[in-house]
BAKOLDREN-958316 format. One record per atom (N, C-alpha, C, O): residue in three letters; chain; atom name; x, y, z. Coordinates in steps of 0.05 Angstrom, whole numbers, plus 5000, padded with zeros to 4 digits. Each point is the difference from the previous one (the first is absolute). Example, Ala and Ser with C-alpha at 12.3 -4.5 7.8 and 13.67 -1.06 7.14 Angstrom:
2
ALA; A; N; 5264; 4886; 5156
ALA; A; CA; 4982; 5024; 5000
ALA; A; C; 5018; 5024; 5000
ALA; A; O; 5021; 5000; 5013
SER; A; N; 4972; 5021; 4973
SER; A; CA; 5016; 5024; 5001
SER; A; C; 4985; 5022; 5014
SER; A; O; 5010; 5022; 5004
This chain:
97
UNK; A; N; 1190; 0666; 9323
UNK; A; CA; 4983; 5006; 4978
UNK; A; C; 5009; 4985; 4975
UNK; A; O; 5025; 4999; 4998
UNK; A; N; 4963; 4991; 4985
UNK; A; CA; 4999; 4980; 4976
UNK; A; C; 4988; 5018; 4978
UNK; A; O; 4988; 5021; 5004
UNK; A; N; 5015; 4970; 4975
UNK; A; CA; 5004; 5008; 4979
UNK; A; C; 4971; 5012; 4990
UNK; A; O; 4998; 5020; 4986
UNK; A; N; 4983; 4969; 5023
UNK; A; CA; 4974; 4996; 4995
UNK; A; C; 4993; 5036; 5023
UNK; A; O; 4992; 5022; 4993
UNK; A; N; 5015; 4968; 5029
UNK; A; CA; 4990; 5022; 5021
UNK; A; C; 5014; 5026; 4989
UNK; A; O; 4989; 5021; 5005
UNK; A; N; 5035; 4980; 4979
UNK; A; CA; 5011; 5020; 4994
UNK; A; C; 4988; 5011; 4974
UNK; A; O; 5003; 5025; 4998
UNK; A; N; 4982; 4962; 4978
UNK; A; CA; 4990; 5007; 4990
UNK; A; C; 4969; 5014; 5014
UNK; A; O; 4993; 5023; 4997
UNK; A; N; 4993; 4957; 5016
UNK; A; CA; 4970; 5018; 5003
UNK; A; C; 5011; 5024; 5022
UNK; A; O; 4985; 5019; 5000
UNK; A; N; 5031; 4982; 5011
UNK; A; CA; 5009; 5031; 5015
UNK; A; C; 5003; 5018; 4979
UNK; A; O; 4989; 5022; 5002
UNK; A; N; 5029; 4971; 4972
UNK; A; CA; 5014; 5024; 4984
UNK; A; C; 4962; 5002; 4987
UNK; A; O; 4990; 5022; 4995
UNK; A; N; 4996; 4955; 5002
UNK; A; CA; 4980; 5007; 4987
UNK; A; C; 4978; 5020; 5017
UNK; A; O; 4986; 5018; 4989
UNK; A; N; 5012; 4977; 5041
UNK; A; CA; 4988; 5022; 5014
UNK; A; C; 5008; 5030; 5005
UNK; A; O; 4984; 5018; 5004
UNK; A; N; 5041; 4986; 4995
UNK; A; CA; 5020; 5019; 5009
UNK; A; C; 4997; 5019; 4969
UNK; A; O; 5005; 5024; 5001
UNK; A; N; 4989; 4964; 4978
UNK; A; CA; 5002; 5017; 4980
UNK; A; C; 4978; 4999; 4983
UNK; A; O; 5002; 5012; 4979
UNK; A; N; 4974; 4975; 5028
UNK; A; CA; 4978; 5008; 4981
UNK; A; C; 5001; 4973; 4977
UNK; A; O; 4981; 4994; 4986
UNK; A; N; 5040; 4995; 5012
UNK; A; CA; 5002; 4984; 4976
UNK; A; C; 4985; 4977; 5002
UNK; A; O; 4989; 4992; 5021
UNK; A; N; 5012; 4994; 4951
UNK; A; CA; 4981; 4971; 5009
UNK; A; C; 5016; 4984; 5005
UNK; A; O; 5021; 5007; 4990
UNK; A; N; 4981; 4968; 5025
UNK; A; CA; 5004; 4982; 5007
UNK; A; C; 5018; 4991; 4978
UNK; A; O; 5024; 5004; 5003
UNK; A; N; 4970; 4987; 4977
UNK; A; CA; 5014; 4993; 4975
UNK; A; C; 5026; 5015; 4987
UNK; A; O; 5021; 4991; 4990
UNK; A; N; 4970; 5040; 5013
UNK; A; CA; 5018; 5012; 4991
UNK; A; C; 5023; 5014; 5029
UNK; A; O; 5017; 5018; 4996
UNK; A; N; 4979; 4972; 5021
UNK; A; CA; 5016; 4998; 5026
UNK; A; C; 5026; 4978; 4997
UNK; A; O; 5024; 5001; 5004
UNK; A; N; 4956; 4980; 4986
UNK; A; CA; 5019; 4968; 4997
UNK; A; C; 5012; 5003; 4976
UNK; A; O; 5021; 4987; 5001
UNK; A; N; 4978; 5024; 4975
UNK; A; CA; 5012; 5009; 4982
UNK; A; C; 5029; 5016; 4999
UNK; A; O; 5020; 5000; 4985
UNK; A; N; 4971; 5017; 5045
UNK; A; CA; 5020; 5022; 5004
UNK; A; C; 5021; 4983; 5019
UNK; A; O; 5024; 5004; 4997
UNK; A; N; 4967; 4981; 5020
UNK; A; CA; 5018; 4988; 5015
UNK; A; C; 5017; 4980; 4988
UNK; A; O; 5022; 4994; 5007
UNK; A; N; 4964; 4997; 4975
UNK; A; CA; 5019; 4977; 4987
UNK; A; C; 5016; 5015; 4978
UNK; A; O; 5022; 4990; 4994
UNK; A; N; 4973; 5032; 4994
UNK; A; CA; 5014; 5014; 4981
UNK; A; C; 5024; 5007; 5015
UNK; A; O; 5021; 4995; 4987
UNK; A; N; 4987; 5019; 5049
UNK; A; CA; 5018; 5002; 5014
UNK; A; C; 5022; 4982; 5009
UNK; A; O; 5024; 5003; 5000
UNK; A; N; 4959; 4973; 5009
UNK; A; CA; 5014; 4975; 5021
UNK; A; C; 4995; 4976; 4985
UNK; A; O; 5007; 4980; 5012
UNK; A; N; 4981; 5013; 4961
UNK; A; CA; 5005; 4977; 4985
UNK; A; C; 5029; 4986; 4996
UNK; A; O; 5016; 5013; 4987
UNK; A; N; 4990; 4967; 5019
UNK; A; CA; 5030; 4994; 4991
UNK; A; C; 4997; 4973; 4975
UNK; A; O; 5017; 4983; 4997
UNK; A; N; 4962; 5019; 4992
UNK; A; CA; 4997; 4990; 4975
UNK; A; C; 5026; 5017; 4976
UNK; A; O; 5005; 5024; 5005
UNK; A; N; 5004; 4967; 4981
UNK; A; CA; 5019; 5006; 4984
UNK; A; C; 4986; 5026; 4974
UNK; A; O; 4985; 4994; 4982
UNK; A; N; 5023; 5032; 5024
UNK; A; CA; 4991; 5016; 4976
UNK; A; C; 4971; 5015; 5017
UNK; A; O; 4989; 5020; 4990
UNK; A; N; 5000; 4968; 5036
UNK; A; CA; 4971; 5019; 5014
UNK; A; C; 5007; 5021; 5021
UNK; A; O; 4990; 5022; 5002
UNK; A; N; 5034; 4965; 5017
UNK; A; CA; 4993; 5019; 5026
UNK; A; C; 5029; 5024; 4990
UNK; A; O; 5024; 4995; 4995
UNK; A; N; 4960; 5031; 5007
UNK; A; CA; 5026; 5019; 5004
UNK; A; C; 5016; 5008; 5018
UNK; A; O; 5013; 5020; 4995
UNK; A; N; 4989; 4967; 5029
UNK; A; CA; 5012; 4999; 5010
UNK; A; C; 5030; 4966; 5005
UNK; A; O; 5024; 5000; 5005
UNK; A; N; 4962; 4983; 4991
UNK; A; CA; 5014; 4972; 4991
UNK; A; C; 5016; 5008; 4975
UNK; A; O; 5023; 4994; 4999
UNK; A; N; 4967; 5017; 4980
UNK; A; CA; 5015; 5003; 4975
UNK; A; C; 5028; 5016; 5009
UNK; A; O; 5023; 4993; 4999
UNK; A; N; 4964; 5029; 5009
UNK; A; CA; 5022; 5026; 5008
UNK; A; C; 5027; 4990; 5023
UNK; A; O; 5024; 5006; 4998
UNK; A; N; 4965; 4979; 5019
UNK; A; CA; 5013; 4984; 5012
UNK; A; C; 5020; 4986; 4988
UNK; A; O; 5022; 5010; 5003
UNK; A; N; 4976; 4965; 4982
UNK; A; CA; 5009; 4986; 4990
UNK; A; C; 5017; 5009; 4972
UNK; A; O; 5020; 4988; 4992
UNK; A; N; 4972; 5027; 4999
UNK; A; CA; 5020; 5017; 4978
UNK; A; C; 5029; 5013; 5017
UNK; A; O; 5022; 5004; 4988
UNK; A; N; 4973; 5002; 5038
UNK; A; CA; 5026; 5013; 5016
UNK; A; C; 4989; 5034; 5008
UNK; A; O; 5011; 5018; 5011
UNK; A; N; 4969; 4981; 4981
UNK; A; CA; 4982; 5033; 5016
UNK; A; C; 4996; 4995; 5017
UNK; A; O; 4991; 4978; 5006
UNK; A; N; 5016; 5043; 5011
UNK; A; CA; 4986; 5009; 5024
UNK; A; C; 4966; 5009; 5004
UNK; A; O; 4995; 5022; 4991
UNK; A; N; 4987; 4966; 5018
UNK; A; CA; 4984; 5023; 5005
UNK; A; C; 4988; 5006; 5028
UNK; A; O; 4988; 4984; 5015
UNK; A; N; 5018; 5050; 4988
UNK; A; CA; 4992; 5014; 5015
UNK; A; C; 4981; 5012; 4998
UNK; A; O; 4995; 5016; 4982
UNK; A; N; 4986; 4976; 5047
UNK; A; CA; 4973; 5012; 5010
UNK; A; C; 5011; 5017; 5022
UNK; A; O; 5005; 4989; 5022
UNK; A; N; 5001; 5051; 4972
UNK; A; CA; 5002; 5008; 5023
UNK; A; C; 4982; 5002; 5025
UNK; A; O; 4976; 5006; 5002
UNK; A; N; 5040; 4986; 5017
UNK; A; CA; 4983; 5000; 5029
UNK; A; C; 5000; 4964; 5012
UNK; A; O; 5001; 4989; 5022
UNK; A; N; 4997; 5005; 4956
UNK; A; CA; 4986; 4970; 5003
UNK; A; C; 5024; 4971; 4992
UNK; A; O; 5007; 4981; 5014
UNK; A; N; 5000; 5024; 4967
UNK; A; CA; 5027; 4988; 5000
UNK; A; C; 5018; 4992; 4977
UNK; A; O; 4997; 5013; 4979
UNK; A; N; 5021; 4969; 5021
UNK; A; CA; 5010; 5000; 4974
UNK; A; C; 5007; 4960; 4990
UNK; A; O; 5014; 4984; 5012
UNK; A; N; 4973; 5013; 4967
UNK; A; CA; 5006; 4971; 4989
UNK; A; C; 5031; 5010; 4984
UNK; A; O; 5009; 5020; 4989
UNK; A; N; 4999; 4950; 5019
UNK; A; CA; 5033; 5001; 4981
UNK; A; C; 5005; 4976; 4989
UNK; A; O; 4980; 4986; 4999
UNK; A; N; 5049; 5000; 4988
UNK; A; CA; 4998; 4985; 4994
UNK; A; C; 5033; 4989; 5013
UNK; A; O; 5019; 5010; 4989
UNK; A; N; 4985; 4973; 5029
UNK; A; CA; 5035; 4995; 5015
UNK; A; C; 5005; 4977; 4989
UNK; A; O; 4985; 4981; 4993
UNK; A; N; 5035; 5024; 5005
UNK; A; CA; 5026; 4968; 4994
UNK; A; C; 5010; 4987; 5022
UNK; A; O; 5017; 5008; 5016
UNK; A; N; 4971; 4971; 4983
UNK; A; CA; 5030; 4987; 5023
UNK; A; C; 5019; 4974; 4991
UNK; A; O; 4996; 4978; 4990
UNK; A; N; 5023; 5038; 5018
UNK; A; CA; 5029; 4995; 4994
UNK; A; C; 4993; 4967; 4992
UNK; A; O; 4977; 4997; 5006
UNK; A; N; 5037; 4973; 4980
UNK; A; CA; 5010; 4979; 5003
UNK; A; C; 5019; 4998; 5025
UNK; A; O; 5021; 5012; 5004
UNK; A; N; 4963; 4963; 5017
UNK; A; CA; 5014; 4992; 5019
UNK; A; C; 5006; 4974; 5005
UNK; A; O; 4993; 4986; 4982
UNK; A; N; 5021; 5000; 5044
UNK; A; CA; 5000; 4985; 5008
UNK; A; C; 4976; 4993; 5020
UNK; A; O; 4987; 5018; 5011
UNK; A; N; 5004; 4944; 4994
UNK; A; CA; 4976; 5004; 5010
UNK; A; C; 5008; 4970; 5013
UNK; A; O; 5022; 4989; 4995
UNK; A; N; 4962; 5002; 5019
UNK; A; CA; 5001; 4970; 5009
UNK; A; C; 4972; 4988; 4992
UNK; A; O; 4979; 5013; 5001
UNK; A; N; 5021; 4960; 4992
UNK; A; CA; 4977; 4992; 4999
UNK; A; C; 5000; 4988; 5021
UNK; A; O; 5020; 4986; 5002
UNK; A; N; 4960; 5013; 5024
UNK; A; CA; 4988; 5000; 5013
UNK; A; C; 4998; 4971; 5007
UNK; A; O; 5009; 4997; 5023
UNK; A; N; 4982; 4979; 4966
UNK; A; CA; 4995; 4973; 4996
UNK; A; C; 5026; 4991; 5002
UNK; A; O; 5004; 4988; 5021
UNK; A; N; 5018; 5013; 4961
UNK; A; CA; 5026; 4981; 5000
UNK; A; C; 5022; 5018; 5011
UNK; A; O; 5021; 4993; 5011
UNK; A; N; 4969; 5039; 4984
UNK; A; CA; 5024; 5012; 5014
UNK; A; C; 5028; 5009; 4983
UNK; A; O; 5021; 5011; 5009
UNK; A; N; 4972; 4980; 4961
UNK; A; CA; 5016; 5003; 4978
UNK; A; C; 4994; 5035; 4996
UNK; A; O; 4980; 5012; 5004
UNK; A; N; 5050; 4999; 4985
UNK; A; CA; 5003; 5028; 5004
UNK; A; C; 4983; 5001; 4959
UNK; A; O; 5007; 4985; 4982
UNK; A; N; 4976; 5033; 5016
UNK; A; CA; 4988; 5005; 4971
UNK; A; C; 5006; 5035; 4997
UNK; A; O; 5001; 5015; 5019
UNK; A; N; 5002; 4992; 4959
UNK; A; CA; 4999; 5026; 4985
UNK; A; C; 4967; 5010; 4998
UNK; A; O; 4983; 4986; 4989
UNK; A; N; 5014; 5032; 5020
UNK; A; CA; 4976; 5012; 4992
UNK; A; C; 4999; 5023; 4985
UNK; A; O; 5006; 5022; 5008
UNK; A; N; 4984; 4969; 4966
UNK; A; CA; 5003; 5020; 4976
UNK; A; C; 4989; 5034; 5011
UNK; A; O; 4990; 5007; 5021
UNK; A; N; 5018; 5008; 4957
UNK; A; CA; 4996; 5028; 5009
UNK; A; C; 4971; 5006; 4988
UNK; A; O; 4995; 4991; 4977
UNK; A; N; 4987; 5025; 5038
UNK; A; CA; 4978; 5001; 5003
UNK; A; C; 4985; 5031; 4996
UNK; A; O; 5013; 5016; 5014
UNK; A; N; 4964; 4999; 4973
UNK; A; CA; 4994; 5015; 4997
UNK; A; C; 4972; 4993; 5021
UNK; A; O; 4985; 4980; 5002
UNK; A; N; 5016; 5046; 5013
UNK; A; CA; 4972; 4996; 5015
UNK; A; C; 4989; 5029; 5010
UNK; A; O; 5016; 5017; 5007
UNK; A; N; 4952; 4986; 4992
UNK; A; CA; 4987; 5025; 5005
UNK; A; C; 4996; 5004; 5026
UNK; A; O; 4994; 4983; 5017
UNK; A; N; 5010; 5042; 4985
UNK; A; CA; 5001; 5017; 5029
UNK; A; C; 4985; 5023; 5010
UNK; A; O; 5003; 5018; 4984
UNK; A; N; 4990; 4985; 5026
UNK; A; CA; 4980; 5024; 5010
UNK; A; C; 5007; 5020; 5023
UNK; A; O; 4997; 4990; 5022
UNK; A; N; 5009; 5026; 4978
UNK; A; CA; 5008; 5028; 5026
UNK; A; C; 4986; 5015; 5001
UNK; A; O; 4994; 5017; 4983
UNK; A; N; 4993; 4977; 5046
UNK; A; CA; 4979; 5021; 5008
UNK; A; C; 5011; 5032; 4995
UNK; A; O; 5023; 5006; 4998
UNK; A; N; 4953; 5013; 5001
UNK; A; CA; 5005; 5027; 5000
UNK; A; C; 5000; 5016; 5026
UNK; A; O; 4989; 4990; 5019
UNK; A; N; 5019; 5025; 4981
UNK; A; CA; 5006; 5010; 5029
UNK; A; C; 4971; 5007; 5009
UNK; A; O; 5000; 4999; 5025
UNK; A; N; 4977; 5008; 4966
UNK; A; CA; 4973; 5003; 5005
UNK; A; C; 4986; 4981; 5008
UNK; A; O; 4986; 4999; 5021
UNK; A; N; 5017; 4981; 4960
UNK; A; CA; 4996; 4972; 5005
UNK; A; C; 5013; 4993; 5034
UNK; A; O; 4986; 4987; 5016
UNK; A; N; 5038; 5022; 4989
UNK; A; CA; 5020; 4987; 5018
UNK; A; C; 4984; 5010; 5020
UNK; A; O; 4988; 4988; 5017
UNK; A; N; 5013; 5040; 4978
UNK; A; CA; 4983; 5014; 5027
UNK; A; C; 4978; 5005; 5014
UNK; A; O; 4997; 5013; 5021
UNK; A; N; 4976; 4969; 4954
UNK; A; CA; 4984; 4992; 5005
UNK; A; C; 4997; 4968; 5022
UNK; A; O; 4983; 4988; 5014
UNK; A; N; 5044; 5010; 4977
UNK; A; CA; 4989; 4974; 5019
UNK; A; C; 5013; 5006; 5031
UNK; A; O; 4996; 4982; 5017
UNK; A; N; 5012; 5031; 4988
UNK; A; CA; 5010; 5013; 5026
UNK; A; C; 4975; 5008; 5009
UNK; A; O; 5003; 4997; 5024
UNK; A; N; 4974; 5011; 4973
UNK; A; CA; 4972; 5013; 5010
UNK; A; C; 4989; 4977; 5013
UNK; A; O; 4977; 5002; 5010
């Protein structure tokens, strides 16, 4: 499902218009700087949790050692902030069905 199909579902599923569906979805999952509340919340170091369904975070990974690949020369790979998502146990056990 794409971004588009997820909006006209939230727009069938709830009565809303089409416009104000895509409004709502991009207000959630925008990762434009300052729109999506969830990207913001993310990226500040919040957690957020959707009980049932799951939880966005925000992990560090450590500075390591790495090889480049081509010459085989050993490189440092800087330390890295990156977003993560953990399913909810409802979520989890929905997909067992």
């Amino acid at each position: 499902m794409n971004k588009t199909e997820l909006t006209d579902t939230l727009a069938k599923k709830t009565g809303m218009s089409k416009a104000a569906a895509k409004r709502a979805v991009d207000a959630l999952f925008s990762t434009a700087p300052r729109e999506g509340i969830i990207a913001s919340a993310v990226s500040k170091g919040d957690k957020v949790r959707i009980t049932g369904f799951g939880t966005f975070e925000q992990r560090n990974r450590k500075k390591r050692m790495g090889r480049n690949p081509q010459t085989g020369a050993s490189i440092t790979i800087p330390a890295a902030k990156y977003p993560a998502f953990v399913a909810g146990k409802s979520l989890k056990d929905r997909m067992q069905k």
